[in-house]
Backbone bond lengths (Angstrom), bond angles and torsions (degrees), N, CA, C in turn:
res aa  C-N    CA-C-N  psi(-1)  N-CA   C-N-CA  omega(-1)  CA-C   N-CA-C  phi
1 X - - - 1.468 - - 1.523 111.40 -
2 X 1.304 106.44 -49.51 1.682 107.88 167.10 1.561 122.19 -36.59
3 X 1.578 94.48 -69.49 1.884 83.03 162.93 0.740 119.99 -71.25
4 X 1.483 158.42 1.11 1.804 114.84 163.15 1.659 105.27 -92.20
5 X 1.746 114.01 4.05 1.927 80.73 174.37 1.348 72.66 -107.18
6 X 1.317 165.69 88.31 1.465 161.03 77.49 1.360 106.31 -64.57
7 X 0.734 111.52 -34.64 1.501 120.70 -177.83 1.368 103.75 -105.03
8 X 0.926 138.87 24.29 1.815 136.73 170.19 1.657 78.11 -114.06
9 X 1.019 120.41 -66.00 1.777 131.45 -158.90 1.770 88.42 -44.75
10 X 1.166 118.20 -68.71 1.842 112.84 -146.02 1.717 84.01 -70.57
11 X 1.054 132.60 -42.38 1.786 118.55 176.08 1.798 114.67 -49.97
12 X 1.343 119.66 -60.56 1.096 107.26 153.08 1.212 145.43 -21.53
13 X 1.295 119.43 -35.78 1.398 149.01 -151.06 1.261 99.51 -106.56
14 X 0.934 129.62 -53.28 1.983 130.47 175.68 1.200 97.92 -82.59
15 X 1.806 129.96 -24.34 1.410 95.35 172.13 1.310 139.54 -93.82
16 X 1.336 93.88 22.03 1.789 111.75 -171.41 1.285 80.88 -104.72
17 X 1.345 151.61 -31.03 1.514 145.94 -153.49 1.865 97.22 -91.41
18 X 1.094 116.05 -13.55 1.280 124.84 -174.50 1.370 105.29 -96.38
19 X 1.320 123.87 -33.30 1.230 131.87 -137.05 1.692 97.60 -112.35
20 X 1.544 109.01 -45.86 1.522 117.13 135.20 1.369 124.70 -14.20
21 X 1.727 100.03 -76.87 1.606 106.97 -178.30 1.027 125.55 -67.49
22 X 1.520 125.75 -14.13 1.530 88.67 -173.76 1.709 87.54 -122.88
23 X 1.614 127.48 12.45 1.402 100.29 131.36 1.371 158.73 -74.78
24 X 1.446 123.24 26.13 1.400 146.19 -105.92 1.566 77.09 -122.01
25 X 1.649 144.27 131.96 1.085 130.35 170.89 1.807 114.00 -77.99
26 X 1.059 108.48 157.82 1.876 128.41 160.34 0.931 128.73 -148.32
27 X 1.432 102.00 122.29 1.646 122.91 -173.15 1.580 106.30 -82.80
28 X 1.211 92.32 135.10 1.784 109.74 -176.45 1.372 108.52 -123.12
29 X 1.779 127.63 115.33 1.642 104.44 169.95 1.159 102.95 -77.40
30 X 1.045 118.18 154.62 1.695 136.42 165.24 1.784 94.10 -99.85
31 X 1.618 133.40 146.50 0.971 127.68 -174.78 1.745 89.85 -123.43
32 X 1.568 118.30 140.36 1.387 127.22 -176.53 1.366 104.54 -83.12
33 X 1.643 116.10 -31.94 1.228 96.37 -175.56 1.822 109.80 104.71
34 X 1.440 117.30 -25.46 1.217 140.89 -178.32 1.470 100.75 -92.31
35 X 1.443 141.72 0.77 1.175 143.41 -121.31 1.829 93.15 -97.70
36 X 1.298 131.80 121.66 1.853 123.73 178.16 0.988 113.87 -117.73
37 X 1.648 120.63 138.93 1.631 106.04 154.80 1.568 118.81 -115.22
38 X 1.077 99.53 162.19 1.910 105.59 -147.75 1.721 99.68 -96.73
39 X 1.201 90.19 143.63 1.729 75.70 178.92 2.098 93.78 -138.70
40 X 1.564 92.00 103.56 1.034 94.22 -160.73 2.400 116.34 -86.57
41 X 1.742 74.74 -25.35 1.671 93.13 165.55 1.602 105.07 -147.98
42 X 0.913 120.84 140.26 1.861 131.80 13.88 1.544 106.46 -77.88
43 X 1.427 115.59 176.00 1.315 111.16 -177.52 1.863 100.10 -130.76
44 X 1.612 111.72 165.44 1.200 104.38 -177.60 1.884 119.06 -67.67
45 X 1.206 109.91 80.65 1.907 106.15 -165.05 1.805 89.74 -152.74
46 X 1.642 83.92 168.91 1.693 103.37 177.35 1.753 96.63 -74.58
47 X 1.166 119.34 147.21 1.680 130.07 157.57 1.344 99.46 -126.77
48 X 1.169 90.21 133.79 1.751 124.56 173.14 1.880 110.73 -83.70
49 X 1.155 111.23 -0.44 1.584 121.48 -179.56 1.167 113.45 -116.64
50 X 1.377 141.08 147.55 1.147 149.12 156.65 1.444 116.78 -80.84
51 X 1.300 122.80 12.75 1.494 130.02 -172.16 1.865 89.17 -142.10
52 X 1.560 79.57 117.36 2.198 83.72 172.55 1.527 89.12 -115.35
53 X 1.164 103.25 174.60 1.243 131.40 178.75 1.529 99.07 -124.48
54 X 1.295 95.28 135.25 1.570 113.02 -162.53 1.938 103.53 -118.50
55 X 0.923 112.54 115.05 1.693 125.74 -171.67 1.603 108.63 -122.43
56 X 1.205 130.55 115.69 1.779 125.22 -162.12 1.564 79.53 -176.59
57 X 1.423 104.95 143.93 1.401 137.23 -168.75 1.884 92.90 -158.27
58 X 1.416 103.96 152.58 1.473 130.84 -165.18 1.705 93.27 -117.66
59 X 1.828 125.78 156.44 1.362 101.59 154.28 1.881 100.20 -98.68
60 X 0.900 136.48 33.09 1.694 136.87 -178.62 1.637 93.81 -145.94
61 X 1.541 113.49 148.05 1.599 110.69 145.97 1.414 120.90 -92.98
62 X 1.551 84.19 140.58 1.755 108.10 -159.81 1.605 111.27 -104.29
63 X 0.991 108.97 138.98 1.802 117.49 -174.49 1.950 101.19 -73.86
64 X 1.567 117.71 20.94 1.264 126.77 158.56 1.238 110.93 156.65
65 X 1.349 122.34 156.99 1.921 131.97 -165.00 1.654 82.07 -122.47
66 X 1.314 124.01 118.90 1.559 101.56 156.56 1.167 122.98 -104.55
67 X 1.062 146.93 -148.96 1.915 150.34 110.81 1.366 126.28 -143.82
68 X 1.038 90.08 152.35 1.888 115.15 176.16 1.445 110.17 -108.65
69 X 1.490 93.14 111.12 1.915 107.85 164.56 2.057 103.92 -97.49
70 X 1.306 96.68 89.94 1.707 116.78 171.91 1.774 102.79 53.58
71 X 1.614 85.97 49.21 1.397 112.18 149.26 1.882 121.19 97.21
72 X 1.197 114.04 9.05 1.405 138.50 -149.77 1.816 91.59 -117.59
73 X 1.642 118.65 107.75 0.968 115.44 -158.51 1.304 102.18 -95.57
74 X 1.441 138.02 148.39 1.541 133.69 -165.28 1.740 103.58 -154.12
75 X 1.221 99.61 143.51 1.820 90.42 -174.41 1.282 106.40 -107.54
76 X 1.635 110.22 130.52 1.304 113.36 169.21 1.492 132.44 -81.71
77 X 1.577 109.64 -37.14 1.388 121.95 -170.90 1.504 100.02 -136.35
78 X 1.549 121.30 162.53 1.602 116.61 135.32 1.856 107.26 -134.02
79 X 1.116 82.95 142.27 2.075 101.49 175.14 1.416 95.78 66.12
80 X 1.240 118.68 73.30 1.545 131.92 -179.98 1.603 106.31 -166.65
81 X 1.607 97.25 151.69 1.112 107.51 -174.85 1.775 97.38 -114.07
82 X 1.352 142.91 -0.96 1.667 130.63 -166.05 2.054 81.10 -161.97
83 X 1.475 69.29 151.44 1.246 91.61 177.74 1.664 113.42 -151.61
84 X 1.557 116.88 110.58 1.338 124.95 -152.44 1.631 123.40 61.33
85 X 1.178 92.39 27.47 1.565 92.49 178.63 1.709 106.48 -96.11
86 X 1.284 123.70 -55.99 1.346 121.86 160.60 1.446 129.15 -76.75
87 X 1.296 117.66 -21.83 1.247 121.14 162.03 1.509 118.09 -117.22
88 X 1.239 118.32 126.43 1.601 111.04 -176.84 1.713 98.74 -53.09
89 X 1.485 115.79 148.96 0.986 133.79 150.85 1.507 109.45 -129.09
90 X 1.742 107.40 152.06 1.456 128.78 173.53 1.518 114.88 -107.62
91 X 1.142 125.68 162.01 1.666 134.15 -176.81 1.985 87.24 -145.77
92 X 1.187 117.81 153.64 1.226 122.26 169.50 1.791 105.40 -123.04
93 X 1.172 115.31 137.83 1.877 115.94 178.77 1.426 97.96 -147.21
94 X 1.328 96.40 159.90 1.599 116.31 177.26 1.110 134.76 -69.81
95 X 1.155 139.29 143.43 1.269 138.04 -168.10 1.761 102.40 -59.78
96 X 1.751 109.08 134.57 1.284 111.54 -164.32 1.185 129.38 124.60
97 X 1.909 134.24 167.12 1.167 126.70 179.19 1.334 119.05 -53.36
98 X 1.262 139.32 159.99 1.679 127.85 177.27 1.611 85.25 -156.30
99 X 1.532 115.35 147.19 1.293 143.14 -154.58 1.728 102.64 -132.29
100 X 0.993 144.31 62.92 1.233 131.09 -135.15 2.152 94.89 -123.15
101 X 1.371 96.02 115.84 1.650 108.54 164.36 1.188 123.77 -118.03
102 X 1.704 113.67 139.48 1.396 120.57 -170.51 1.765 95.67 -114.10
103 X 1.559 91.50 122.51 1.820 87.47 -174.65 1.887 85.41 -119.86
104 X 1.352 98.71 161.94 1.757 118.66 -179.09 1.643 90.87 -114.29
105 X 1.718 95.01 168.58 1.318 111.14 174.42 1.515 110.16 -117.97
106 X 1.246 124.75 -25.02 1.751 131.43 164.34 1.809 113.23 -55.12
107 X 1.583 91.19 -75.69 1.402 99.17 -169.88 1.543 120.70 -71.68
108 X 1.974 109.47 -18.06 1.149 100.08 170.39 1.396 115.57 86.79
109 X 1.495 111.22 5.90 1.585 119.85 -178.48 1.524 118.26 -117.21
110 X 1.233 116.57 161.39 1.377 125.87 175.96 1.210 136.15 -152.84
111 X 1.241 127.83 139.05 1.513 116.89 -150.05 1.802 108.05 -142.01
112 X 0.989 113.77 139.67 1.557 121.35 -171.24 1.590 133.12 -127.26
113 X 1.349 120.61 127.75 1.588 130.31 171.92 1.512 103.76 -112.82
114 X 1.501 104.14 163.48 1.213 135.56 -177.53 1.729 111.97 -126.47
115 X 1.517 103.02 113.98 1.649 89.58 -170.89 1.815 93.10 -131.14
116 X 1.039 129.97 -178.55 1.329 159.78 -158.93 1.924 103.40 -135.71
117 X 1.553 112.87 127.76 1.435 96.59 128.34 1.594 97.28 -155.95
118 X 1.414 82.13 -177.88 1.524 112.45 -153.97 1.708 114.10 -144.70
119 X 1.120 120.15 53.10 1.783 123.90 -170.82 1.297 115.83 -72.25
120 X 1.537 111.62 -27.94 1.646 119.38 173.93 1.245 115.54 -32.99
121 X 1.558 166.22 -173.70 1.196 124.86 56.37 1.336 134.35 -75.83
122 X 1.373 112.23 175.58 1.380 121.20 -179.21 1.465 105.93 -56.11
123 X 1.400 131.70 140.18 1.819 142.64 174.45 1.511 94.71 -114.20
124 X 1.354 116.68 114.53 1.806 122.73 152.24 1.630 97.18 -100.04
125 X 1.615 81.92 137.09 1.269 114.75 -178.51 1.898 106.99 -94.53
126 X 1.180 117.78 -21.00 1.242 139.28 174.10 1.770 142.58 125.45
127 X 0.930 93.56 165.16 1.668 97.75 -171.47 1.777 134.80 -95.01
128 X 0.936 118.15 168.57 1.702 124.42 179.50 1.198 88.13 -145.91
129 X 2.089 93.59 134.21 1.189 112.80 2.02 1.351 111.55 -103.34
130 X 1.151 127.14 172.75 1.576 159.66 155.86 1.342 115.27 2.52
131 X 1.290 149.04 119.25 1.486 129.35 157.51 1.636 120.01 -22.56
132 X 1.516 134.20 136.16 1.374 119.77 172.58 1.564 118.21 62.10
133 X 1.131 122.85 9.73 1.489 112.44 -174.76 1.422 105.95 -107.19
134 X 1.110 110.59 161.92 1.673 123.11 -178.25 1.522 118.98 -77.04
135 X 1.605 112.64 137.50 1.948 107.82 -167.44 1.719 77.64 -147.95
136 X 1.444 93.90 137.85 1.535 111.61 148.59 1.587 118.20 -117.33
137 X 1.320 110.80 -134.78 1.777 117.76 -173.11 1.360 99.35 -83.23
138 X 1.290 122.67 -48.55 1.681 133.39 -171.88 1.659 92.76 -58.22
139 X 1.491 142.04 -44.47 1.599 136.81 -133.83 1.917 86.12 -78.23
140 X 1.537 93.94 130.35 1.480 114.39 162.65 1.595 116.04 -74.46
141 X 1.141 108.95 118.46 1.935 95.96 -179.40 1.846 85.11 -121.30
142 X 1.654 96.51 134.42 1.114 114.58 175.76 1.448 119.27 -139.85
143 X 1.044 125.10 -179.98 2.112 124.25 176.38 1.567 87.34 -140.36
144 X 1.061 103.26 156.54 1.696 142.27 167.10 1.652 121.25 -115.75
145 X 1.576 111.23 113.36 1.393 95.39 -149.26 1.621 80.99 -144.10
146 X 1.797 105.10 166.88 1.734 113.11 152.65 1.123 100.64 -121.71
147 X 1.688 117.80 139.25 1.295 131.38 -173.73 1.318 100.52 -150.33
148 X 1.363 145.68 122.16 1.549 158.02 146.78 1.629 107.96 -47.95
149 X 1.235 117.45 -35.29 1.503 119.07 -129.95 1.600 92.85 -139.70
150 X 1.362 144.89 -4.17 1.563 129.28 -137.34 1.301 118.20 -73.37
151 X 1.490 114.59 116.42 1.630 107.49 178.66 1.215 110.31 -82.59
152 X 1.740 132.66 -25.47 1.203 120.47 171.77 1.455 98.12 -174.07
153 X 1.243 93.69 166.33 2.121 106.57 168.69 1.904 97.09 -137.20
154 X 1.248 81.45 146.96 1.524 123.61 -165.40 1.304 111.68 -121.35
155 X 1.628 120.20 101.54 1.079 124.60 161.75 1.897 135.76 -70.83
156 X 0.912 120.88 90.16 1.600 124.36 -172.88 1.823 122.39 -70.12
157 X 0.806 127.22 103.96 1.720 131.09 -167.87 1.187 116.61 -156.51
158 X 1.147 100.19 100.15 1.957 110.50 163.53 1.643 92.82 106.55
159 X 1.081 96.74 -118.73 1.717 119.39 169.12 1.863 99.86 -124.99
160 X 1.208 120.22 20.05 1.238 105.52 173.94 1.587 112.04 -121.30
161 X 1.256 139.60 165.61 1.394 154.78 -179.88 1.118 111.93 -106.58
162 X 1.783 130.98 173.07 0.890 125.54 179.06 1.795 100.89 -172.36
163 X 1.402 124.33 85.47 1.752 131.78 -149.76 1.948 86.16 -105.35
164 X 1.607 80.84 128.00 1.814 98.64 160.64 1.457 105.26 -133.97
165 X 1.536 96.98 144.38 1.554 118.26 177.44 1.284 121.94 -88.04
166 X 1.531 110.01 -37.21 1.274 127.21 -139.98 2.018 103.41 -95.53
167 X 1.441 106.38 -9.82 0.945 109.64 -165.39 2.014 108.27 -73.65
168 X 1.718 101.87 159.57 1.535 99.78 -157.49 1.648 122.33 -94.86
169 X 1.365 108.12 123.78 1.988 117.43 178.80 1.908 100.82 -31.17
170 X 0.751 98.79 168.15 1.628 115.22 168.51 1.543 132.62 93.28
171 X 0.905 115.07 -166.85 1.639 114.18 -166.60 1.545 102.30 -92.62
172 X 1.223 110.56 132.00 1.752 136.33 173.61 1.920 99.93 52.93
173 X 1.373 101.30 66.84 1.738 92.54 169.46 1.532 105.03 -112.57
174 X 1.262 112.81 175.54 1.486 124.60 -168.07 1.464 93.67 -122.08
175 X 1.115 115.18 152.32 1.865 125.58 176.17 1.564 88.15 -133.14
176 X 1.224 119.80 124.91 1.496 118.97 166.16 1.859 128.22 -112.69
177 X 0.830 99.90 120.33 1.342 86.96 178.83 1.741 118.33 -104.85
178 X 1.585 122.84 151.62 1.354 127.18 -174.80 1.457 104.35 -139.18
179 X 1.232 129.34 163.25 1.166 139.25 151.94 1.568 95.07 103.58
180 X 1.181 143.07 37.54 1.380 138.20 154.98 1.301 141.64 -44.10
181 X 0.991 130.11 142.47 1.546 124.72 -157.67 1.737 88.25 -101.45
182 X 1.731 117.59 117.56 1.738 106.79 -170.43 1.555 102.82 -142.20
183 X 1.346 113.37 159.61 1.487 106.34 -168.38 1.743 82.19 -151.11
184 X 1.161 99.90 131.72 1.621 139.59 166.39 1.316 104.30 -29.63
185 X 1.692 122.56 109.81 1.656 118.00 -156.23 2.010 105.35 130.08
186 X 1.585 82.61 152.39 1.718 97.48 165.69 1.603 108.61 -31.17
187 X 1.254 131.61 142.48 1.302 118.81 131.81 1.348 115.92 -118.13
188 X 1.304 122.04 177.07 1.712 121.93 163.16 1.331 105.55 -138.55
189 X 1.709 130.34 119.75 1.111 123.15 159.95 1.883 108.34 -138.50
190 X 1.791 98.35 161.57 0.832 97.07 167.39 1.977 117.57 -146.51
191 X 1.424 120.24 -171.93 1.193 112.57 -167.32 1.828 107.81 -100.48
192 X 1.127 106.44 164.04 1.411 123.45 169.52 1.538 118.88 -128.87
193 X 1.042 125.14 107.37 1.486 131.78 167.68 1.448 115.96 -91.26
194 X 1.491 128.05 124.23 1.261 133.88 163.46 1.630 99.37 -102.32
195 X 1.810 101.44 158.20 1.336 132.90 170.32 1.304 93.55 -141.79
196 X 1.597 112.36 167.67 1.504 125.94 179.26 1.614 120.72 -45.85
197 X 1.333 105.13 -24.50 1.420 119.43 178.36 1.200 143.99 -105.35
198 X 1.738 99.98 11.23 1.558 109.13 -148.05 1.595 112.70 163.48
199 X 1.543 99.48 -175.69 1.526 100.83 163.99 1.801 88.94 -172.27
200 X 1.069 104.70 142.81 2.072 143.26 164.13 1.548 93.86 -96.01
201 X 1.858 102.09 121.01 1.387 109.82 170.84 2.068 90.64 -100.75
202 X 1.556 97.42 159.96 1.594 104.68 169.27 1.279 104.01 -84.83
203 X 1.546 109.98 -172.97 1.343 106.78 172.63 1.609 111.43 -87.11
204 X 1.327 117.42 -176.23 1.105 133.41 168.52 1.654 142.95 -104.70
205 X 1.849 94.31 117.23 1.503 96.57 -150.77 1.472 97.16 -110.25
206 X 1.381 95.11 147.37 2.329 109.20 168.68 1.005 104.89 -90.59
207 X 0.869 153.38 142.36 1.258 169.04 113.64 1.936 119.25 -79.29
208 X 1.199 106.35 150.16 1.847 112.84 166.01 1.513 119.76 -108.04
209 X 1.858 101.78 112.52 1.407 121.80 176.65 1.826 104.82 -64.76
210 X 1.205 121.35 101.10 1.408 123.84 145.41 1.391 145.05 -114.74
211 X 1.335 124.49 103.89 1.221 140.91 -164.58 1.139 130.20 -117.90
212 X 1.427 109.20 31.21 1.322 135.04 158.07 1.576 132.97 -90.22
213 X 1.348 126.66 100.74 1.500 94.67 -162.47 1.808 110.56 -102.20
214 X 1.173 100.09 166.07 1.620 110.27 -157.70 1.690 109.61 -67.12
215 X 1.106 112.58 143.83 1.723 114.96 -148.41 1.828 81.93 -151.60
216 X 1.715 123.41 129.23 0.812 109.57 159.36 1.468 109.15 -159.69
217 X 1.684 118.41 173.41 1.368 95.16 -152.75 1.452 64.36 -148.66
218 X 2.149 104.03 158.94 1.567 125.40 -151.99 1.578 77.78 -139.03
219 X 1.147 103.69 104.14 1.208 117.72 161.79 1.455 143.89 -72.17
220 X 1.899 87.56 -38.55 1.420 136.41 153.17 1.278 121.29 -112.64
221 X 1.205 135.82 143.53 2.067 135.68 -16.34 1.763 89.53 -61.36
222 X 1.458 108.90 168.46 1.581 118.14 -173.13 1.711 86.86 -132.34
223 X 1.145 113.73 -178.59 1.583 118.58 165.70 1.355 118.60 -67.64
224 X 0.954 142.38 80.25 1.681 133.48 -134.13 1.580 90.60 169.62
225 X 1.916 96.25 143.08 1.516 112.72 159.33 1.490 130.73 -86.90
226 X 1.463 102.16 128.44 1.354 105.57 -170.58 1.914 108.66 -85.32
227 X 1.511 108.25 -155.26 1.764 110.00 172.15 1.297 91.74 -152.98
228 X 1.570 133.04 74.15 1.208 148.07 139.39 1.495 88.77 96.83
229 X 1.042 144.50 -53.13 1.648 133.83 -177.41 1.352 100.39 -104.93
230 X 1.238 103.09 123.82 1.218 130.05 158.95 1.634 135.89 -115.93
231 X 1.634 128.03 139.81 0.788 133.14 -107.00 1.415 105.09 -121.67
232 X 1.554 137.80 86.16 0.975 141.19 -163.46 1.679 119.15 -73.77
233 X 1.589 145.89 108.29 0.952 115.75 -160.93 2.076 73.06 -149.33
234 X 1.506 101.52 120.35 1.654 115.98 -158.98 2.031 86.71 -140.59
235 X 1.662 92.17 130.98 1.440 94.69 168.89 1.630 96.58 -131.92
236 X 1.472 109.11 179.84 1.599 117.15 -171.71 1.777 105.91 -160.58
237 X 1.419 86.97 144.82 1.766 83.81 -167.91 1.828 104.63 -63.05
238 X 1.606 111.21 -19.03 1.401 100.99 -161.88 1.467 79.86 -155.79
239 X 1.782 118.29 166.42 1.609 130.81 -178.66 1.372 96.92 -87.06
240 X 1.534 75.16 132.23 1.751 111.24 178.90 2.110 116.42 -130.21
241 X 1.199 88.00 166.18 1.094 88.02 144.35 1.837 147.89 -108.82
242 X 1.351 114.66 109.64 1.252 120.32 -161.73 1.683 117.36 -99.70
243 X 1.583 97.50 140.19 1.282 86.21 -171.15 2.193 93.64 -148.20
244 X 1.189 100.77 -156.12 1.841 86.60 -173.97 1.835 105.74 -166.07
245 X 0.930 137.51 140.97 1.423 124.30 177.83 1.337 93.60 -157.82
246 X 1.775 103.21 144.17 1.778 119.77 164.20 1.532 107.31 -52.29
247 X 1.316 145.43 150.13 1.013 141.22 171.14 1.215 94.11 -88.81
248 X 1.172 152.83 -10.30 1.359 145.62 160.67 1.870 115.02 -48.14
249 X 0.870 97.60 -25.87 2.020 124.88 -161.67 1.169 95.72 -118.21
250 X 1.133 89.87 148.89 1.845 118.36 169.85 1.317 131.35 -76.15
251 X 1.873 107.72 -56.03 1.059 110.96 152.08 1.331 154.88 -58.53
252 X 1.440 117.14 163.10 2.011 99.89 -162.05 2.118 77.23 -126.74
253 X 1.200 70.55 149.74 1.686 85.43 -176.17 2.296 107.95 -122.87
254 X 1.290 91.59 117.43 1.803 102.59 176.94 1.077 114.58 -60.69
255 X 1.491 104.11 117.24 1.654 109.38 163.30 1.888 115.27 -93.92
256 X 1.331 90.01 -44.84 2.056 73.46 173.81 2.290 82.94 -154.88
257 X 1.332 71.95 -175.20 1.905 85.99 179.99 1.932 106.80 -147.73
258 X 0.947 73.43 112.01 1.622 82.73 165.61 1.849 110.10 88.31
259 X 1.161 106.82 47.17 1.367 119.37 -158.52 1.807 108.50 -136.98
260 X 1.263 95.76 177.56 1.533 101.36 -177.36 1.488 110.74 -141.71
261 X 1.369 122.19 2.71 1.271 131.87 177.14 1.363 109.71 -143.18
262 X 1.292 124.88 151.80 1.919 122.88 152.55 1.665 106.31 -140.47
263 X 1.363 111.75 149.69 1.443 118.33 178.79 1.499 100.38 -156.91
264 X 1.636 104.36 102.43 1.545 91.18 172.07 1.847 74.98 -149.32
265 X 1.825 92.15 179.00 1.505 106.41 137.73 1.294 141.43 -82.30
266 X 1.061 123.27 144.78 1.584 143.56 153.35 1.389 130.68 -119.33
267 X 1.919 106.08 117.10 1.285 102.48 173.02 1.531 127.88 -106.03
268 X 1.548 111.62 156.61 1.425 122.01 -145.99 1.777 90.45 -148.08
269 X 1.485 108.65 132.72 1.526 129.98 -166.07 1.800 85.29 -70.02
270 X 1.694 110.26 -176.30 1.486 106.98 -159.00 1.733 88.55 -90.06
271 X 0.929 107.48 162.84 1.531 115.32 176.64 2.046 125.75 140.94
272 X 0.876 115.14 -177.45 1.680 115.65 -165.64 1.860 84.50 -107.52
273 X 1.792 91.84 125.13 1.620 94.92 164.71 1.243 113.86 -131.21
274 X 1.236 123.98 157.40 1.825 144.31 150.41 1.078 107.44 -95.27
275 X 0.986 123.52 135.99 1.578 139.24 173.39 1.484 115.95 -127.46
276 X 1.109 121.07 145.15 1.652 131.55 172.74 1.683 110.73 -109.24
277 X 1.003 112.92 125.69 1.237 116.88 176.71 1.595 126.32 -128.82
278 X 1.563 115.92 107.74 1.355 121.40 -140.75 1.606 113.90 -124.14
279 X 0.967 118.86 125.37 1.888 135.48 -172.28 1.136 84.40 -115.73
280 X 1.969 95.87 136.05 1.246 121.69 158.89 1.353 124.51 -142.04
281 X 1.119 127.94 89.40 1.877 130.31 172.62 1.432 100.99 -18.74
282 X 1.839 99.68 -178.93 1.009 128.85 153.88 1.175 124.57 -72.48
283 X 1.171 127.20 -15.97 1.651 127.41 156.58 1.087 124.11 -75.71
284 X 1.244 104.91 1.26 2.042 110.77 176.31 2.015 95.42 70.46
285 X 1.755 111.00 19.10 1.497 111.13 160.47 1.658 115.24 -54.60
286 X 1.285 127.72 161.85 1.609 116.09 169.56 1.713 99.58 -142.06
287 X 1.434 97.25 151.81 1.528 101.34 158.32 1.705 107.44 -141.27
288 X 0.893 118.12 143.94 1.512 136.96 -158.98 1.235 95.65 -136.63
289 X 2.323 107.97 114.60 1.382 99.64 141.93 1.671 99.81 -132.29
290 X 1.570 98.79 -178.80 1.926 108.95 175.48 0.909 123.05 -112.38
291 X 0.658 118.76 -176.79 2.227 115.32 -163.12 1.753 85.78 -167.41
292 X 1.496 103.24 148.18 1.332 117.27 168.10 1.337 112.87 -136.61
293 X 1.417 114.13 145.63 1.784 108.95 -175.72 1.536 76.62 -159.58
294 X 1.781 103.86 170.24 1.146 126.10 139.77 1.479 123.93 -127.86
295 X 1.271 116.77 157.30 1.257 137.22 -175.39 2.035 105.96 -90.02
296 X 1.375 91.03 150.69 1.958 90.25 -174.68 1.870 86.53 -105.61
């Protein structure tokens, strides 16, 4: 009798150990198929940093988060579902377009942005024209710049503007601008350069608007005989530089600089002359007249 409830007991006993096991729970995901991962930074925009901050969350944890910057696979996480979501994380990339996908290894999904950066700024090397120098309608005003990226340059003058698109990316180019709207007087202008991220203004230059051109009339020598000195008497609507030569001769000989009148003598051996008599602005403008006399 002893052995069979010794032996009822140890049967019992394995069958609760059975009965144990295979009520034992297991978790199974079932996948919907609806399954996303979030890509919360970077976002589709220009960055001015070479350091993004990278924010991406899974809805499952995944046995790894990776990504590809234009196709170059790199691992971010393993047995995680977020990555920079509770703790900031950084990624560093190159200046330029970036194509950037975050693929999983659980859910089997992958998800993608398109971002920009741009950390440079634009460097001008400098502008025309000149501090203090003279510009009329003809004067080219331009900047000299390095730009990777240039969305535009912006000419600034007076109270008026003057925006080009067309001008060219790269190291040491010039953008020029012509055709200004200018009125006789001080001006002050300066440039504006944009990049994807921004814009660097130049400094700010004066310059003198003159748009008058030099007009002058020889009052003295007349067609008439002189007696060895003869009698130069030259006016000008505005100061020039004046000067006079035989057209026989090559050389031009100075009567004054930076003036608007001259009245002196000049002597000349006996003989029949033509003379040229020549004004020139600060724009390197000219006006040219002749005078004829003779000498006894």
């Amino acid at each position: 009798m002893g052995k069979y409830i010794s032996s009822l007991v140890v049967f019992l006993a394995v069958a609760s150990v059975i009965a144990i096991s295979v009520t034992q729970n297991v978790t199974v995901t079932v996948l919907s198929g609806n399954e996303s991962i979030h890509i919360y930074s970077p976002q589709n925009k220009v960055y001015n940093s070479q350091k993004i901050p990278l924010n991406i969350t899974s809805d499952y944890n995944e046995s790894r988060i990776r990504y590809s910057d234009n196709g170059v696979l790199k691992l971010l996480c393993r047995n995680c579902w977020e990555y920079g979501y509770f703790k900031k994380q950084t990624k560093t990339f190159n200046e330029g377009q970036h194509n950037l996908t975050i693929e999983t290894d659980f859910t089997k999904i992958n998800n993608s942005v398109s971002f920009f950066i741009d950390s440079i700024k634009p460097k001008i090397f400098g502008t025309w024209p000149l501090k203090k120098s003279f510009v009329d309608n003809k004067t080219e005003f331009s900047i000299k710049y390095t730009e990777d990226n240039l969305v535009k340059a912006v000419l600034h003058y007076g109270n008026r503007t003057i925006e080009k698109t067309d001008c060219e990316s790269g190291r040491i180019k010039a953008c020029n601008f012509t055709n200004l709207i200018l009125e006789t007087g001080n001006l002050e202008y300066w440039f504006e350069v944009f990049d994807y991220s921004g814009s660097v203004n130049s400094s700010k230059i004066n310059v003198n608007v003159d748009l008058i051109e030099p007009e002058i009339i020889i009052n003295s020598p007349e067609n008439s005989s002189y007696n060895k000195k003869v009698l130069f008497n030259i006016t000008s609507n505005k100061n020039v530089y004046l000067e006079y030569k035989d057209v026989k001769k090559s050389a031009w000989n100075k009567l004054c600089n930076s003036c608007d009148s001259y009245s002196g003598l000049k002597g000349f051996p006996k003989g029949n002359y033509s003379i040229i008599v020549r004004a020139t602005d600060k724009l390197r403008n000219i006006d040219e007249k002749t005078a004829n006399f003779s000498v006894k």
